[in-house]
C-alpha positions in Angstrom: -176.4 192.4 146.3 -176.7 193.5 150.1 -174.6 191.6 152.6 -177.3 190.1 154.7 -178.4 188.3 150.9 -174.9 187.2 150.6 -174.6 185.5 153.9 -178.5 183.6 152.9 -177.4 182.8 149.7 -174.6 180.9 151.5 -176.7 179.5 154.4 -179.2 178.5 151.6 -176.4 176.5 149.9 -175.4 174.5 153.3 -179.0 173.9 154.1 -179.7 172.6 150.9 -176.3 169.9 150.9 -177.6 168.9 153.9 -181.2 167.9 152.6 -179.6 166.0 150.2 -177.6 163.8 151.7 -180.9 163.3 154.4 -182.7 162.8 151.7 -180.6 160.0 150.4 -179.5 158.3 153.4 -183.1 157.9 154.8 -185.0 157.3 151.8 -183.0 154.3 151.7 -184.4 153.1 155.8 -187.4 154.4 154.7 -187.6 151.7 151.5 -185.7 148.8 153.7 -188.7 147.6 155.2 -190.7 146.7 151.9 -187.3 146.1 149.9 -184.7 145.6 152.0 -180.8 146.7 152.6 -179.6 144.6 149.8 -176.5 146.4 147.5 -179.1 146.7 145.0 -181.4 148.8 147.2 -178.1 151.1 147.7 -177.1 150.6 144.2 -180.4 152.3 143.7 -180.5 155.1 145.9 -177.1 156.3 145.0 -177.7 155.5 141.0 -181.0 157.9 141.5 -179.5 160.7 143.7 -176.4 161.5 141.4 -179.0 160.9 138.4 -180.9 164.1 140.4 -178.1 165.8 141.0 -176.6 166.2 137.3 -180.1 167.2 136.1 -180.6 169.5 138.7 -177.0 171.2 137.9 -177.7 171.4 134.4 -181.3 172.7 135.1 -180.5 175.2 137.5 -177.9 176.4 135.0 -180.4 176.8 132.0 -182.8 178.4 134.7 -180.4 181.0 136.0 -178.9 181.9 132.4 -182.6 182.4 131.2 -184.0 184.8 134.3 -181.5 185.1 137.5 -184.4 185.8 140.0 -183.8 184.4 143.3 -187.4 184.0 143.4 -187.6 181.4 141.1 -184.9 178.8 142.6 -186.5 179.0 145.9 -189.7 178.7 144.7 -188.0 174.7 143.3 -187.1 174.5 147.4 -190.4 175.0 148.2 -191.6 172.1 145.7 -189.2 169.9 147.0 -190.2 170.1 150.3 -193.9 169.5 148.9 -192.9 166.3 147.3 -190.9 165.5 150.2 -193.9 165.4 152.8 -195.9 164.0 150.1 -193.2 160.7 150.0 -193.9 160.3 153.9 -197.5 159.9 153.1 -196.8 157.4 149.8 -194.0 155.8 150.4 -195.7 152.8 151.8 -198.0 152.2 148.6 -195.4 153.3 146.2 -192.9 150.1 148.1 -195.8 147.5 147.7 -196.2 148.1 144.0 -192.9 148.1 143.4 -192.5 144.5 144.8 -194.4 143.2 141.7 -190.6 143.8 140.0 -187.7 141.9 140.8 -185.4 143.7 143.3 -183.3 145.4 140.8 -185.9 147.2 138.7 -188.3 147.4 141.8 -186.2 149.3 144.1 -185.1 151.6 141.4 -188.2 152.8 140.6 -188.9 153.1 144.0 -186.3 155.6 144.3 -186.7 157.2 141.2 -190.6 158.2 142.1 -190.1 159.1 145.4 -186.9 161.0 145.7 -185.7 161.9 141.9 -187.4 164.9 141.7 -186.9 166.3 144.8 -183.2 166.4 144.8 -183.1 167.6 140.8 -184.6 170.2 142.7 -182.3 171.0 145.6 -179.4 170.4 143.0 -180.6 173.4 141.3 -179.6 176.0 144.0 -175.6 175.7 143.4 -175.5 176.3 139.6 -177.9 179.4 140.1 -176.4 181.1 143.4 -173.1 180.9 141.0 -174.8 183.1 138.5 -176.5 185.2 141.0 -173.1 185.8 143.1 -171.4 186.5 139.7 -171.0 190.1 139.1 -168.0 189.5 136.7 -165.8 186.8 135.1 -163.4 187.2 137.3 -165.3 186.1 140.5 -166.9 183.2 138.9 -163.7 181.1 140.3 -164.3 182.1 143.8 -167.7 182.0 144.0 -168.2 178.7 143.0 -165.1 177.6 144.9 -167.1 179.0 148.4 -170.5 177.5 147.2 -168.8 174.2 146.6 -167.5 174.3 149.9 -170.3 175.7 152.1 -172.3 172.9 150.1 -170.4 170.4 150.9 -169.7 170.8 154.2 -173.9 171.2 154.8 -173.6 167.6 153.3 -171.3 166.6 155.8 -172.9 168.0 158.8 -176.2 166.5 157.6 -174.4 163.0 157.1 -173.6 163.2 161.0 -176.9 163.9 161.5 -179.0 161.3 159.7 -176.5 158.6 160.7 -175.6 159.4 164.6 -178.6 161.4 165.4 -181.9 161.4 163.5 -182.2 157.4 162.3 -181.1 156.4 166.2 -183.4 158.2 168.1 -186.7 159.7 165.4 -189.2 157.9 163.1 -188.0 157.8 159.5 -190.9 159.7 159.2 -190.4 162.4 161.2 -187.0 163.0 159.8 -188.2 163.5 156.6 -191.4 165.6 157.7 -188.7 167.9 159.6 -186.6 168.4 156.7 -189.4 169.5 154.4 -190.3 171.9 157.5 -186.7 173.1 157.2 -186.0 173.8 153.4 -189.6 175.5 154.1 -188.6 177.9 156.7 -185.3 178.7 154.2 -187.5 179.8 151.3 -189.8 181.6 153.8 -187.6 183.2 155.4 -186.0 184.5 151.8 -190.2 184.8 150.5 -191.0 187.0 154.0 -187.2 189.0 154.2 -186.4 190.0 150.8 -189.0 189.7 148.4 -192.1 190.7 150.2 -194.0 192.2 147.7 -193.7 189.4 145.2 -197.0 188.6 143.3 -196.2 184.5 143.9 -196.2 184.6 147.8 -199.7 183.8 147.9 -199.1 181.0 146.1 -195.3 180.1 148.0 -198.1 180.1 151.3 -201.1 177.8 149.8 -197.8 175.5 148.3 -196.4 175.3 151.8 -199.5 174.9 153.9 -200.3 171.5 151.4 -197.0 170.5 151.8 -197.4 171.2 155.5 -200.8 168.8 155.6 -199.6 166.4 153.5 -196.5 165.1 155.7 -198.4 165.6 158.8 -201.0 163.5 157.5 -198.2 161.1 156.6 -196.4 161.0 160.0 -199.8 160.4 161.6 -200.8 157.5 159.5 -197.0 156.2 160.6 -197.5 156.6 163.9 -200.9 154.3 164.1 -200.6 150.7 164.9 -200.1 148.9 161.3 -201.4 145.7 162.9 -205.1 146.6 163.4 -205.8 143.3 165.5 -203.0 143.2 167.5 -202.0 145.3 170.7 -198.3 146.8 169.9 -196.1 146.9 173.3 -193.7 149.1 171.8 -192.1 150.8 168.7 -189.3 152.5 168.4 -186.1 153.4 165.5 -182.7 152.2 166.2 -179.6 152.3 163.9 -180.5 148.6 162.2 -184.0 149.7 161.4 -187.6 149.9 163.1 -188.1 147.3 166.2 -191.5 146.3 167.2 -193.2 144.5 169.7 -196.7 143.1 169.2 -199.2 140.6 170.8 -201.8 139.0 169.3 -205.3 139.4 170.0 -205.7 136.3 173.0 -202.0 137.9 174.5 -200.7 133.9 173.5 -198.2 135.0 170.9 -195.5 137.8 171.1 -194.1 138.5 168.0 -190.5 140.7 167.6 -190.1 142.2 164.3 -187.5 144.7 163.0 -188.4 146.4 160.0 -192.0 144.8 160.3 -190.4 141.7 159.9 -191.2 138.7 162.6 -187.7 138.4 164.0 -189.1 135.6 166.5 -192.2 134.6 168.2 -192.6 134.2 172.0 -195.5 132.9 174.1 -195.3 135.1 177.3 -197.9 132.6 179.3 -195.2 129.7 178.9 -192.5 132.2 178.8 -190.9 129.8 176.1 -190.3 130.5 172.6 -192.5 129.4 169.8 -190.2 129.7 167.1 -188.5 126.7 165.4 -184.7 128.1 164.9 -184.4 129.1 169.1 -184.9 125.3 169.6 -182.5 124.5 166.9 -179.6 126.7 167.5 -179.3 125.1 171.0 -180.8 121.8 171.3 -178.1 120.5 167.4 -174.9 122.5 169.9 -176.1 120.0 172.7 -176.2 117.2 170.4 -172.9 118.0 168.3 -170.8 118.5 171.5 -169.7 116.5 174.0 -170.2 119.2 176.9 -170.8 122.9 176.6 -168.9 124.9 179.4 -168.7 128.0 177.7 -170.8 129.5 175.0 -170.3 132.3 172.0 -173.3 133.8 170.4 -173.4 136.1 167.6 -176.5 138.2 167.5 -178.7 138.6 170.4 -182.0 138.3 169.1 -184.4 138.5 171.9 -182.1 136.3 173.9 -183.9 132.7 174.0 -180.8 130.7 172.9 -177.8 132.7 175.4 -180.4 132.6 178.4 -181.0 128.7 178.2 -177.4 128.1 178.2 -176.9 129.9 181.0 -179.7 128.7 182.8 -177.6 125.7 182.2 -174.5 126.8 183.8 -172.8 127.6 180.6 -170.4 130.9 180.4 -172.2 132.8 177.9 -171.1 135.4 175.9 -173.3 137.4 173.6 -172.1 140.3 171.0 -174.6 142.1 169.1 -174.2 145.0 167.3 -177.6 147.2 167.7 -177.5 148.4 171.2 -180.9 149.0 171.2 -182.4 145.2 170.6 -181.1 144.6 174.6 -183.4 146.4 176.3 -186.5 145.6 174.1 -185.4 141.6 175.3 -185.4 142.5 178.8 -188.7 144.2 179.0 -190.9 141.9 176.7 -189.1 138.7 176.2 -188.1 138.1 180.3 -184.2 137.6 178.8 -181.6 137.6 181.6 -179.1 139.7 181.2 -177.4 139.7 184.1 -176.6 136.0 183.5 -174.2 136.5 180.6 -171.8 139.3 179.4 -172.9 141.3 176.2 -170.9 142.9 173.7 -172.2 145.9 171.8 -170.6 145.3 168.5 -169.6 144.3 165.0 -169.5 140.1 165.4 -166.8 140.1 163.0 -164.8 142.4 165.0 -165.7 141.1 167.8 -164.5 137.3 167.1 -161.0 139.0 165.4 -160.2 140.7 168.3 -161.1 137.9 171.0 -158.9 135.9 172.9 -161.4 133.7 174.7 -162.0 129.7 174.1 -165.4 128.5 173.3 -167.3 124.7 173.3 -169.6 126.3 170.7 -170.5 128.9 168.7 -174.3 130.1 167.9 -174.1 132.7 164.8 -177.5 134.2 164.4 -176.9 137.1 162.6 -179.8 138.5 160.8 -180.5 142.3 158.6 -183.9 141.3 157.9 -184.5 138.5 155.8 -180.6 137.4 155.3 -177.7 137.1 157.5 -174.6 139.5 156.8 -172.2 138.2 154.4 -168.9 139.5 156.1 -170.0 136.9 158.4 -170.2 134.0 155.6 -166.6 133.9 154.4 -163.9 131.6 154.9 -161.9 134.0 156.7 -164.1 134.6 159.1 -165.2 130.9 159.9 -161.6 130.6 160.2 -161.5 133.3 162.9 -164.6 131.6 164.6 -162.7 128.1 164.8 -159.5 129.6 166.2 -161.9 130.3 169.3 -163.6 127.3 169.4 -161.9 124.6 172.1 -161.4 120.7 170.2 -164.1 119.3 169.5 -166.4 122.5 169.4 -169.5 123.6 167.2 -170.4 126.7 165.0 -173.9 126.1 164.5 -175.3 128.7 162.0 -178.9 129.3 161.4 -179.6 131.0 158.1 -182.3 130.9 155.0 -181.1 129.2 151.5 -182.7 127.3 148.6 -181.7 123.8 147.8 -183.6 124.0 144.5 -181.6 123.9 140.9 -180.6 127.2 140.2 -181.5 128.5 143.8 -178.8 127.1 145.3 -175.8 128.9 144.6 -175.9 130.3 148.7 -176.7 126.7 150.0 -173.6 125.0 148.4 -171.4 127.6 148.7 -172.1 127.7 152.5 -171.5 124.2 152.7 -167.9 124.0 150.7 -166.6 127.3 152.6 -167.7 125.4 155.8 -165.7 122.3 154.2 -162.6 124.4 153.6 -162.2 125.5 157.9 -163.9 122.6 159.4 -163.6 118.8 159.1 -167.1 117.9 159.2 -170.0 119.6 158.2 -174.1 118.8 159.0 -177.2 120.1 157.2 -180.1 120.3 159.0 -183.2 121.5 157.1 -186.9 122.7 158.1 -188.1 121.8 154.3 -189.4 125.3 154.2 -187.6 128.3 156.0 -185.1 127.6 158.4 -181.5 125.5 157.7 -178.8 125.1 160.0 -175.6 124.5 159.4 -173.2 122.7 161.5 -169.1 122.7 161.2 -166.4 121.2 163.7 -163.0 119.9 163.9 -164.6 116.7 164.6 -163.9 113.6 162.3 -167.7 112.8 162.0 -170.6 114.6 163.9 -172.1 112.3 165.4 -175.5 113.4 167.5 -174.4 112.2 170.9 -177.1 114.0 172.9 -180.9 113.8 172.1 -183.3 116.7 172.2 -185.8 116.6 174.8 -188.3 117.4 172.4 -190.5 118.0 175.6 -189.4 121.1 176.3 -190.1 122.2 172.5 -192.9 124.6 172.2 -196.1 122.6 171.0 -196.7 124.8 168.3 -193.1 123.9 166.8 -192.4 120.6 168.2 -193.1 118.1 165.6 -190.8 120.4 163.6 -188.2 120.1 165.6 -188.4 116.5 165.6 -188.4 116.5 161.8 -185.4 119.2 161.3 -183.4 117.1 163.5 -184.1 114.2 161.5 -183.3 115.4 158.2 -179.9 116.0 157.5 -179.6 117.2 153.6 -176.0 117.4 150.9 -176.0 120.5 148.6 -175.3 119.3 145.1 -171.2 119.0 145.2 -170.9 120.7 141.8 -172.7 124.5 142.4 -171.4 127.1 144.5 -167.9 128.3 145.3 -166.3 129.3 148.6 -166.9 132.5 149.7 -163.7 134.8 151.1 -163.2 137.9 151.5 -162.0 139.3 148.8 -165.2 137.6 146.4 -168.4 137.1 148.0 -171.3 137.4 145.4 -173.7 136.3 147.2 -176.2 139.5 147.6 -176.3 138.8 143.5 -176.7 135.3 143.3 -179.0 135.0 146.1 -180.7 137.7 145.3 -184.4 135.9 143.7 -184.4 134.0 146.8 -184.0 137.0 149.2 -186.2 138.5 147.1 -189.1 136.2 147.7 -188.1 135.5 151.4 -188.6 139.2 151.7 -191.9 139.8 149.3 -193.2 136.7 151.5 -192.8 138.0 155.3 -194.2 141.6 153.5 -196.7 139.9 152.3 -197.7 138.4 155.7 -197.3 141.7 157.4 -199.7 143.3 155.1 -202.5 140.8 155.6 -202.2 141.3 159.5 
């Protein structure tokens, strides 16, 4: 075998462990809108991709035992990238029909028909380039030693990649468009530099040129506004999924959605928020504590609740771990920045490490359609009460069922709240939002009315009527949640599930 061969074989190999772990990694952001980021959805995704990857190994195998022509594995490149630009065109259809399942089953499937075959294909290039390295027994060792490697290390460069470069700053769409183009240009340039004369080119080139249209057709589709009646302000990928900023068609509502998911709803004529939870968050701290001086508030959002307390003299602090939701809030939603000091980080790390002393503590932390569970545990609750001054708040805003059955996420909230905090409040929508209040308090008492006046009218008989119901969980469900057990992405899972289906749902009918 000539050198130059050798050294592509190799640079095949790396190429090819890169793809892979693309593949993987982004199939799963490219799923999260329509399923979410749930451990089932990466349950899924890793079940399916090591599925692909032992039937590839023992395909490849059979393949390469039965006719060792080089022509034939990258030939199964070329496919792959042909179903991959195919998945950026179907992916959307694909996720919808797969929502008629529950989350398990659905977002199996969806990663079984969209990425199985694919990477049974890429698998099938190290088990073949070992029997076409292999000119005797005694090299099969080292050759599979230095394709293990080289393929590995492709997966490792191509993990930096789709984690610290390609999800940040390209559309999920683009990224995997680009990657079909790549595993293209490797079977080309092997089609076009050693096997010229082969009697399949014709049919590599028509293969490639489909493949070609079909993910450009895909990425174009992607890059329309899916809201036909609305004009979209901006769109753009960040670490924590796709952010999006839409009006509607009389420029009254502004709606902030991450993953196509309405994050919050603001009515730039009033410059006020017209979502219920904004109103909550701040107006039950006011009323829980005696006087706020200082302020904590865990997740950022488009900054309605931080800038109203420091609008009223509060020091605020905010931490929130996607740097690129700050800018978006400055622009579209007229959030202050200057007039607090933000924290680009983990809110769990953030409250472990912090020194500072707080009169309350907002934790809005959302993924989508659920809050993140490191942040729901008994040990960290404890954390957040070791910065709170006496007589301080953690007011939590978050979804959960109350229904029998449902409510395994309602009551355990409300007894790992019990276990840090003396007193505990419920506060609850009847549909949607609850809010959760804990303090070192002996009973929370409101002491400070809303002024219901400053409620947006679209929201502000609700207000009236969250703040009016206070609810119990059923004393006899749930558990409290720690660090070390924390099942709640399993037992919550039907009503994520719906939460999610629901707001998709919504999006779709735009």
């Amino acid at each position: 075998m000539p050198v130059g061969l050798r050294w592509y074989l190799y640079f095949t190999a790396a190429v090819t462990g890169a793809a892979v772990m693309i593949v993987e990694i982004l199939g799963a952001k490219m799923l999260a809108p329509y399923v979410g980021t749930s451990h089932f959805v990466w349950t899924a995704q890793i079940a399916v991709t090591l599925m692909a990857l032992a039937v590839g190994y023992y395909a490849g195998g059979r393949l390469a035992d039965k006719s060792p022509k080089l022509g034939r594995v990258y030939g199964c490149i070329v496919l792959a990238a042909i179903y991959l630009s195919l998945s950026v065109l179907i992916v959307r259809p694909v996720a919808y029909w797969c929502l008629d399942f529950r989350l398990a089953l659905g977002s199996l499937l969806a990663s079984t028909f969209l990425f199985f075959v694919p990477l049974s294909l890429l698998a099938m290039v190290g088990p073949f380039f070992v029997r076409a390295l292999t000119s005797s027994v005694s090299g099969v060792g080292g050759n599979v030693g230095r394709l293990t490697a080289v393929g590995t290390l492709g997966s490792f460069v191509g993990t930096l990649l789709i984690g610290y470069l390609l999800i940040p700053f390209f559309p999920n769409s683009w990224t995997m468009y680009f990657t079909a183009i790549l595993l293209m240009m490797v079977a080309g340039g092997y089609f076009f530099g050693w096997e010229r004369k082969s009697r399949n080119k014709p049919a590599v080139v028509t293969g490639m040129t489909a493949g070609l249209l079909l993910g450009l057709a895909g990425v174009h589709r992607d890059n329309q506004n899916p809201f036909s009646e609305f004009l979209e302000r901006f769109r753009g990928n960040s670490n924590f999924g796709m952010l999006e900023v839409v009006d509607d068609p009389g420029g009254t509502r502004r709606f902030y959605l991450n993953d196509y998911l309405t994050q919050n709803i603001y009515d730039p004529v009033e410059k006020k928020s017209a979502a219920l939870f904004t109103y909550m968050l701040h107006d039950l701290a006011r009323a829980y504590t005696r006087t706020i001086d200082s302020a904590l508030c865990i997740g950022l959002g488009v900054g309605i609740v931080p800038r109203q307390f420091a609008r009223e003299r509060a020091r605020v602090e905010v931490v929130e771990i996607n740097p690129a939701v700050a800018p978006v809030a400055r622009r579209y939603f007229d959030c202050e920045l200057e007039r607090f000091h933000l924290a680009i980080d983990d809110g769990r790390h953030f409250v472990n490490r912090n020194a500072n002393r707080y009169d309350t503590i907002i934790l809005d932390a959302f993924l989508g359609d659920s809050s993140p569970v490191h942040l729901m545990t008994r040990e960290a609750f404890s954390s957040m009460r070791e910065l709170l001054n006496p007589g301080g708040t953690l007011v939590i805003n978050c979804f959960v069922d109350f229904g029998p059955g449902r409510d395994f996420f309602a009551a355990s909230l409300d007894k790992t709240l019990k276990s840090v905090f003396r007193s505990v409040r419920i506060h609850s929508a009847g549909t949607g939002n609850v809010f959760f209040v804990g303090s070192d308090q002996s009973e929370l008492v409101a002491g400070n009315e809303p002024d219901f006046g400053q409620v947006h009218p679209s929201c502000r008989e609700q207000a009236r009527y969250t703040f009016a119901n206070i609810v119990e969980t059923n004393p006899g469900h749930g558990r409290v949640l720690t660090d070390d057990y924390n099942p709640v992405e399993f037992y919550d899972a039907a009503n994520r599930e719906a939460t999610r289906r629901r707001l998709v749902m919504n999006m779709r009918a735009l």
